[in-house]
C-alpha positions in Angstrom: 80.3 -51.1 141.3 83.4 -50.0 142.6 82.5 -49.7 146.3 80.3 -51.0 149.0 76.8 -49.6 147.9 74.5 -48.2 150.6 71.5 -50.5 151.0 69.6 -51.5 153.6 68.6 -55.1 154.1 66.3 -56.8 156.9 67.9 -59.1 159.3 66.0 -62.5 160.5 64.5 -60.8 164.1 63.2 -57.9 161.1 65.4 -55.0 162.4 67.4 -53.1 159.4 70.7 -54.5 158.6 72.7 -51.5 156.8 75.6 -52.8 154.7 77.7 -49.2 155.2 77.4 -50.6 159.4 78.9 -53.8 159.2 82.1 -54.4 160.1 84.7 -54.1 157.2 86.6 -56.5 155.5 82.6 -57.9 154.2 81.6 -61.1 152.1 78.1 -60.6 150.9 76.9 -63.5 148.6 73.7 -63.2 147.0 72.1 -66.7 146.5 68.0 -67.3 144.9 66.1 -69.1 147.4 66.2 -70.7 150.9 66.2 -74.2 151.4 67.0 -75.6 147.8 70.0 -77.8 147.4 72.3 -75.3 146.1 71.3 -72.6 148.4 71.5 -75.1 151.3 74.8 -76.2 150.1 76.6 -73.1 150.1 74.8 -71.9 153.4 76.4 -75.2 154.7 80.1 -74.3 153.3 79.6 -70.6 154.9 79.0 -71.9 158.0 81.5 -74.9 158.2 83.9 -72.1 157.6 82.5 -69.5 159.5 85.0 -69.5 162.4 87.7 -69.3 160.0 86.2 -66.3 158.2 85.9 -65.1 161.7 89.3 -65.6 162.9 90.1 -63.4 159.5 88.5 -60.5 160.7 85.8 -61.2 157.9 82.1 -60.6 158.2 80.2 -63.1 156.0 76.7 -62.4 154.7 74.1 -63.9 152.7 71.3 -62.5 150.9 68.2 -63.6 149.0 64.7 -62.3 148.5 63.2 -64.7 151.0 61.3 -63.3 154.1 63.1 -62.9 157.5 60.8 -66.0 158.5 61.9 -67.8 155.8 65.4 -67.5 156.9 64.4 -68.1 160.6 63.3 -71.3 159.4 66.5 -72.0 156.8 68.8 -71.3 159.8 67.0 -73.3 162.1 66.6 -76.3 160.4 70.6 -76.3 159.1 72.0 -75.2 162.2 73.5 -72.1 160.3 76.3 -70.4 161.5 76.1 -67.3 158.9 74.1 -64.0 158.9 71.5 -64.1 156.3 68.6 -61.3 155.4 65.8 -60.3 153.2 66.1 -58.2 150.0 62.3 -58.4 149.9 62.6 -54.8 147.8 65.1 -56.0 145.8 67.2 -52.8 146.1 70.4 -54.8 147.4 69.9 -57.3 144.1 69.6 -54.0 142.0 72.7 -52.0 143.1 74.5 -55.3 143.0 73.5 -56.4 139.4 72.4 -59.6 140.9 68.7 -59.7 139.8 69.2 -61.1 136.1 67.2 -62.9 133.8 67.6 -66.8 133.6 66.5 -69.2 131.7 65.6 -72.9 132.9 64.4 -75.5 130.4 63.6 -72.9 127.7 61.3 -70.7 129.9 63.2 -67.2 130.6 62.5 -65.3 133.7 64.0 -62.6 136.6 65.8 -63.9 139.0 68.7 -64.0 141.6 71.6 -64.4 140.2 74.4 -66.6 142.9 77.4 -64.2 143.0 79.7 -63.4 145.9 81.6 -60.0 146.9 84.5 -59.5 149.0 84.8 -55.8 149.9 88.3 -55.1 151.7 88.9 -52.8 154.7 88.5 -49.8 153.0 85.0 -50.8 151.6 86.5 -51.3 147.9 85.0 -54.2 146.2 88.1 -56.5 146.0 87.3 -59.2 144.0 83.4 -60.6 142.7 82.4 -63.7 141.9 79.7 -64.3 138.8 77.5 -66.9 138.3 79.2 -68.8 141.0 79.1 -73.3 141.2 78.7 -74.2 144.6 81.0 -76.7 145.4 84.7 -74.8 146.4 83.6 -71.7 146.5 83.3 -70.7 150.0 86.7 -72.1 150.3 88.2 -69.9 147.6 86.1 -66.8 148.9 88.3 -67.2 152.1 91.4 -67.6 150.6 90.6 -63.8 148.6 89.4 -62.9 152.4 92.9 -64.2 153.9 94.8 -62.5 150.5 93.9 -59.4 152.0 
């Protein structure tokens, strides 16, 4: 994936939220599940930096399969300051490469990978991040954003 792919998500109040529409330098991190300690975590470091990544000029976006309730509940209860929406299809995870299998204690399975991509102003992906660790990253995500 060399460029911005052209999938439609659903945003928390359930309208479509088309990636190709957003405003353009674009983080979208793909993360597994609401309101688990990792997820939560990096939700948390999105949003503590969130007026940074504003002030950038960068639109920050996180994605999971949960249901737009789900999120409505995830943002509410964390005082979230980032976008998140559903990939309920899992067409986003698809043209991203993010639905892998994992393996947890032996027992394989599909899954969401937690990977990040930084699409510059011209909708080029400029730099992707695999099998991210939580703590740092949203930090070095912005300095890529701030690189560009």
């Amino acid at each position: 994936m060399d460029t911005l792919p052209d999938v439609t998500l659903t945003a928390i109040d359930g309208q479509p939220l088309r990636l190709k529409d957003q405003p353009l330098p674009l983080v979208v991190y793909f993360y597994p599940k609401d309101d688990t300690a990792g997820c939560t975590r990096e939700a948390q470091d999105f949003s503590a930096m969130a007026g940074e990544f504003a002030s950038a000029g960068v639109v920050v976006i996180g994605v999971s399969k949960d249901p737009p309730a789900k999120h409505e509940k995830f943002v509410a209860k964390y005082d979230l300051a980032v976008t998140l929406a559903s990939d309920e299809d899992g067409s986003a995870c698809e043209a991203f490469g993010t639905w892998v299998e994992k393996s947890m204690y032996g027992r394989r399975y599909m899954g969401v990978e937690r990977a990040t991509f930084l699409f510059g102003r011209d909708g080029q992906l400029a730099r992707a991040w695999r099998r991210v660790k939580v703590p740092g990253h949203a930090a070095e995500v912005l300095a890529a954003a701030r690189a560009l």
